[in-house]
C-alpha positions in Angstrom: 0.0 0.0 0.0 2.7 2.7 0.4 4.1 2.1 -3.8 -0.1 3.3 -4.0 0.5 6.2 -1.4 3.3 7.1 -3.0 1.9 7.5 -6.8 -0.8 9.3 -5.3 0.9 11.9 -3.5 3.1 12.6 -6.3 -0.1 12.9 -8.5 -1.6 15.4 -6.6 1.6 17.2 -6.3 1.8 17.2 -10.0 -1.9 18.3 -10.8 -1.4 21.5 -8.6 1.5 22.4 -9.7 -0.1 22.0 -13.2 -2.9 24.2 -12.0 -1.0 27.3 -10.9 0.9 27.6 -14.2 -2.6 27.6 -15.6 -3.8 29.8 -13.4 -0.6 32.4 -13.6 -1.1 31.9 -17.5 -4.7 32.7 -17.8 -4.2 35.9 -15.8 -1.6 36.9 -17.6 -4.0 36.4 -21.1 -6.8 38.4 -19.2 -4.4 40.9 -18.2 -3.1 41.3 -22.0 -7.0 41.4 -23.4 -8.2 44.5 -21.3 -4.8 45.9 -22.4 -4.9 45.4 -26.1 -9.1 46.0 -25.3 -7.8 49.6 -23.9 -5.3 50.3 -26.6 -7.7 49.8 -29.6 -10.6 52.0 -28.4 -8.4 55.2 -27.7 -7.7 54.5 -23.9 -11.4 55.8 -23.2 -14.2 53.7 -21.5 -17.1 53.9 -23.5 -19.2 55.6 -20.7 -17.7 59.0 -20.8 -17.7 59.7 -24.3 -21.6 59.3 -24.4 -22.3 60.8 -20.9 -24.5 63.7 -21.6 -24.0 67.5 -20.2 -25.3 68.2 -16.6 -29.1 70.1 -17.6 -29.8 73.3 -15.5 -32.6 72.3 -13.2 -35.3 74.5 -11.4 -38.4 74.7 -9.1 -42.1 74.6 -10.1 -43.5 77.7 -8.5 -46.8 76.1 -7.2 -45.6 72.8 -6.1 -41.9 72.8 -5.2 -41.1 69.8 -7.7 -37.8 69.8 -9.4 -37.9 69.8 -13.5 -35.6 70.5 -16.1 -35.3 73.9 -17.2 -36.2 73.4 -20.9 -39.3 71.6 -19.8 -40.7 74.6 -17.1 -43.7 76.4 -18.3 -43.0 80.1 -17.6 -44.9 82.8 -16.8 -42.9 86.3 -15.8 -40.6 85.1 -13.8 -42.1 82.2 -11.9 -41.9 78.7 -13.8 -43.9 75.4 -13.6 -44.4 72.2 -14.0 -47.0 72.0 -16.1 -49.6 74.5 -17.7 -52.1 73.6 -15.0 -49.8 74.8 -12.6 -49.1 77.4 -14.0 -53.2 78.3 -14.6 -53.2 77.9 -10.9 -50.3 80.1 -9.6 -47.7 80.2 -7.0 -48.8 77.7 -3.8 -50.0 80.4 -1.1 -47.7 78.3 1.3 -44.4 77.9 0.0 -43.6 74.2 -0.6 -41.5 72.4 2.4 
């Protein structure tokens, strides 16, 4: 039983040894993708060439909710949400 002992141990010795060269290697090859990955697109991730311009926002007059300024409905120099708002007016209470 220890020639069988033996054999075995050296297997396993063998077969992990085996493993972390495979392991080391396919780092390395994941390592050298991104790289290459990088290199052909201009160095820039994707997200920040199609990330769009901060929009100015502002405050509907009559209900305090926060809008983009190209979509306010304006009247002098209050602006709203929506038209109905803006047929209503500036809340008597100012919103919390």
């Amino acid at each position: 039983m220890a020639r069988g002992a033996t054999r075995s141990a050296s297997f396993v010795h063998e077969t992990r040894s085996s493993v972390k060269y495979l392991l080391v290697l396919l780092v390395v090859g994941v390592g050298i993708w991104v790289l290459v990955k990088r290199l052909r697109s201009g160095g820039e991730s994707p997200g920040l060439a199609e990330r769009a311009a901060p929009v100015a926002m502002v405050e509907c007059a009559h209900c305090g909710v926060h809008l983009p300024a190209a979509d306010a409905v304006s009247e002098g120099s209050r602006l709203y949400c929506s038209e109905g708002h803006r047929r209503l007016g500036p809340a008597p209470i100012p919103p919390a």
